[in-house]
C-alpha positions as CSV (number, residue, x, y, z in Angstrom):
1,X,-29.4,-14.0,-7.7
2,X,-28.9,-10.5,-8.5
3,X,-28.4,-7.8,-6.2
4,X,-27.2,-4.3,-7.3
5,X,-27.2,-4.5,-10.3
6,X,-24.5,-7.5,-10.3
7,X,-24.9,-11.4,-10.7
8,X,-22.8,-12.4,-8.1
9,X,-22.2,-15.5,-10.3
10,X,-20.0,-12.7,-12.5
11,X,-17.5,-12.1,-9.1
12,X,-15.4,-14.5,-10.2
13,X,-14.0,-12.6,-13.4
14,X,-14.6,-9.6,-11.5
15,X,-12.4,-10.5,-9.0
16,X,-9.7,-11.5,-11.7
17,X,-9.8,-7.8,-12.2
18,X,-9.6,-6.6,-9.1
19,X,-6.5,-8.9,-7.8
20,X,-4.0,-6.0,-8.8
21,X,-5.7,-3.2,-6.8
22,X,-5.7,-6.0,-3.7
23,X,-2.1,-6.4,-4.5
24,X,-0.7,-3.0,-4.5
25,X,-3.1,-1.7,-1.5
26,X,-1.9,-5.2,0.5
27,X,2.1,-3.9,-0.3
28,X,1.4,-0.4,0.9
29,X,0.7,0.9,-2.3
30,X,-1.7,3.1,-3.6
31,X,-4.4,2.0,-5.8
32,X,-6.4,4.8,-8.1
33,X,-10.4,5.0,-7.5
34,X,-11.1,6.4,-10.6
35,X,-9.5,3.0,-12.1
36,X,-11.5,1.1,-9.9
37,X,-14.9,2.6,-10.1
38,X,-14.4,2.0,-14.4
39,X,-13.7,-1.8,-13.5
40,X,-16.4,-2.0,-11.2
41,X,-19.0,0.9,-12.4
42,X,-20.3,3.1,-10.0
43,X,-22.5,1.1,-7.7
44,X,-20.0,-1.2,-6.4
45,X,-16.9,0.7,-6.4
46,X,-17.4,2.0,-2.8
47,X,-18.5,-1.9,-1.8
48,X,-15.5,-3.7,-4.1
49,X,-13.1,-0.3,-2.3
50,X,-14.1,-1.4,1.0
51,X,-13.8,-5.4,0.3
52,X,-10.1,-4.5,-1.2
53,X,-8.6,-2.6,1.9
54,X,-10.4,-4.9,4.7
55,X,-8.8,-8.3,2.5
56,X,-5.1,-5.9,2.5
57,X,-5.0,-5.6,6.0
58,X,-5.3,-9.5,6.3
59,X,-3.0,-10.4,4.4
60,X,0.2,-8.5,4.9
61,X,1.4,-6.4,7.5
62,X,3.9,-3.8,8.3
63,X,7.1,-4.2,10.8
64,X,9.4,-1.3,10.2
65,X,9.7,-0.2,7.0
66,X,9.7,-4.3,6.2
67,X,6.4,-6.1,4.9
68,X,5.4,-9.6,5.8
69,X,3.1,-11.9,4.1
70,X,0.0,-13.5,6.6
71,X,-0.5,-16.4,4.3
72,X,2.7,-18.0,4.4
73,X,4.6,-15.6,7.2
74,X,7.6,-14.9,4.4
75,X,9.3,-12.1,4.5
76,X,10.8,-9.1,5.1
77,X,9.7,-7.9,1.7
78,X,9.8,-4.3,-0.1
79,X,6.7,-2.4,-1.3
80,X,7.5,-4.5,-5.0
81,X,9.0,-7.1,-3.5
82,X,5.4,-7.8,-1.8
83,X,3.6,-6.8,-4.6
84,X,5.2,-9.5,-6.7
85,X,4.9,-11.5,-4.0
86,X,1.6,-11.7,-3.5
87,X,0.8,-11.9,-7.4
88,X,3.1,-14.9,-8.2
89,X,2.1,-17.2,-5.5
90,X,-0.5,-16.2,-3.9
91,X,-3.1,-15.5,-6.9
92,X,-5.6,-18.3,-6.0
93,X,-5.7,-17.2,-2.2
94,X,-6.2,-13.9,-2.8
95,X,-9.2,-14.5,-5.3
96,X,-10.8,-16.7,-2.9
97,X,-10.6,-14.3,-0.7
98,X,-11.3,-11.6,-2.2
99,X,-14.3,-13.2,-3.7
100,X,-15.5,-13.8,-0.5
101,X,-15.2,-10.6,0.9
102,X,-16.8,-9.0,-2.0
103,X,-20.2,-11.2,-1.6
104,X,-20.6,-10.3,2.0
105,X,-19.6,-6.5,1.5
106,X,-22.1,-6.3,-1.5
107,X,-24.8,-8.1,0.2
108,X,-24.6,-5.8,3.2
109,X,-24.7,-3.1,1.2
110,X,-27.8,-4.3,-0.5
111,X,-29.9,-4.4,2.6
């Protein structure tokens, strides 16, 4: 199925590529568009943006100055501390995720 220009078959290693952006926007981080839109390409980098902050706000959240992970409740983390975090052991969850996200936000965005 192809919608947008994108095979949704080709999230998967897309999503590989967008875990650090998830990552550092999920550990109050910034993330740089103009990094993004070259990973994604034009047409999706408002969709894959918009998939990215919606899955951050899931999956950590802020108490203080102190971050928490959703997924397994651990914490009180730093901004790096979060960031590593989330890429060590939560890789898999956050690719599901993500990859989810990123169908429904695309295909909405395609109607």
């Amino acid at each position: 199925m192809v919608l947008v220009g994108l095979n949704l078959t080709k999230l998967d290693p897309l999503s590989e590529r967008l875990l650090d952006f998830l990552a550092r926007r999920a550990s109050n981080r910034g993330i740089d568009f103009n990094k993004l839109k070259i990973i994604t390409g034009s047409s999706i980098a408002k969709a894959s943006l918009d998939a990215i902050e919606s899955v951050a706000k899931e999956i950590a959240r802020v108490e203080g100055a102190s971050l928490y992970c959703n997924i397994c409740g651990k914490g009180p983390f730093t901004k790096r501390g979060m960031y590593l975090h989330l890429t060590r052991l939560h890789k898999y969850e956050l690719k599901a995720i993500l990859i989810q996200e990123l169908r429904d936000k695309i295909l909405k965005t395609s109607q």
